[in-house]
N, C-alpha and C positions, 0 to 999 in steps of 0.2 A: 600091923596097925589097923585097928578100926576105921574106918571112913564113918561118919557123920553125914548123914542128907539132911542140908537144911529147907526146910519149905518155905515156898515161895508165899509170899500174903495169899490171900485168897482175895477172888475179883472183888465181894461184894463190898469187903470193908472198904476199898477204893470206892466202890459207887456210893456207900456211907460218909465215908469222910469229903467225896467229893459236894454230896448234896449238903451235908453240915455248913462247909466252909461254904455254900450258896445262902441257904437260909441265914447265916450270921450275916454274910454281904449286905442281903436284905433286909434284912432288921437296922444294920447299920446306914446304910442308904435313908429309909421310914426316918429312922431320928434325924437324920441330918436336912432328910428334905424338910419335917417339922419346924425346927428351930430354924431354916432359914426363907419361908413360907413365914411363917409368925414375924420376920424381922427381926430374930433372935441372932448371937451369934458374933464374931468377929467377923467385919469385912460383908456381912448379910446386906446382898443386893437392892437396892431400894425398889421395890417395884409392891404392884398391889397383894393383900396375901390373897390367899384362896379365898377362893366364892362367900364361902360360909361364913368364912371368920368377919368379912368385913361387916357381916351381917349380925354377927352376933356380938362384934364392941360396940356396935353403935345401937344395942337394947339398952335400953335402963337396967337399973343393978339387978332391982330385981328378978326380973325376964333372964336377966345370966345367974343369974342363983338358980333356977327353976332347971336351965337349959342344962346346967353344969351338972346337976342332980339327976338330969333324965340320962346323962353320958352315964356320971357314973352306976348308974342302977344297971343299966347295958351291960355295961366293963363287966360287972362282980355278978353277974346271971351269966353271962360265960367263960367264968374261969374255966369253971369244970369241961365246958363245952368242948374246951381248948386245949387244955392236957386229955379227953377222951379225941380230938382226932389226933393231936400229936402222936400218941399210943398205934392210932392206925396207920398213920402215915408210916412209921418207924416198920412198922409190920407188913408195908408192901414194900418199902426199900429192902427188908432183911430175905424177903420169899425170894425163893431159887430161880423164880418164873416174874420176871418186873410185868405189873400190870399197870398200863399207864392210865388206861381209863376209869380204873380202881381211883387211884391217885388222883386223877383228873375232876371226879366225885368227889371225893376229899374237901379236895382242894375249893372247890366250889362252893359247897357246904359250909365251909368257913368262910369265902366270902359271903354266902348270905347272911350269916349270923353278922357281920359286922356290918351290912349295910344296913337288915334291922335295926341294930342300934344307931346308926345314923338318922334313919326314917323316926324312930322315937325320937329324938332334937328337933328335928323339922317340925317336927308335930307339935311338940313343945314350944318352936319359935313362932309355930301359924297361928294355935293358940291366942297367944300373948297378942298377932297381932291382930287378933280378931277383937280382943279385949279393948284395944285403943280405938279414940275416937277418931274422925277423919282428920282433925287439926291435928293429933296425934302421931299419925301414919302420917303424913305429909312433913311434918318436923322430923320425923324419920328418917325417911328416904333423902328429905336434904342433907341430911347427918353423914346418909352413905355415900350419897353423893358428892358430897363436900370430901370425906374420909378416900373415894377409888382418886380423885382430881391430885389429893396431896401427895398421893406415894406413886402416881401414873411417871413413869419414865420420862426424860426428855424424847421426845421425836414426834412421827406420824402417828393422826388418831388408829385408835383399833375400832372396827368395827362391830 
């Protein structure tokens, strides 16, 4: 009778599919902290959303038409960005020799890309508020301020 040797996986696709099932975690996590941040959601915590956001419902429509258009212009200038490091990323996980600082670069590199497109909105929201007049900035800021007081938790102030 033959014997048959069956091979064992090989490490790396363990170290592939373990980093996959990380990235998906993480993707998955981003949408859920979104929609429950915005006050989206079943059961979504009452509390204030992020920084930004409150800053950016309490603009007139216009100023979030402008702000929304400076995101997406961001978004769609780094698709490509984004499937060229995914490609690299994929190419240090698959190398016989993991390099983390490879990765570590990567990885960084793709945060800056998306904090520039953050940094375009900001610019886009400073703008707009450069544009209002003091009566205008002042009816503002009550707006936001009235807006952090309504969705602020029951308890002790925050600092």
């Amino acid at each position: 009778m033959t014997q048959t040797q069956v091979k064992k996986p090989r490490r790396i696709w363990r170290i592939v599919l373990v980093a996959s099932l990380a990235l998906n975690l993480l993707v998955v996590g981003v949408v859920a902290g979104v929609i429950l941040r915005a006050g989206g959601g079943v059961g979504a915590p009452d509390h204030a959303p992020h920084r930004g956001l409150i800053y950016y419902r309490e603009m007139p429509h216009a100023a979030r038409h402008d702000i929304r258009e400076a995101a997406r212009a961001g978004f769609r200038d780094r698709v490509e960005q984004r499937r060229a490091q995914r490609s690299r990323v994929l190419s240090v996980l698959r190398a016989d020799r993991f390099d983390a600082d490879a990765l570590r670069s990567i990885m960084r590199t793709g945060a800056d890309a998306a904090r520039d497109g953050q940094l375009a909105m900001v610019d886009t929201w400073i703008s707009h508020l450069e544009e209002m007049s003091a009566s205008d900035r002042i009816s503002y800021a009550q707006r936001v301020e009235e807006a952090a007081n309504r969705r602020r938790p029951p308890g002790p102030p925050r600092d």
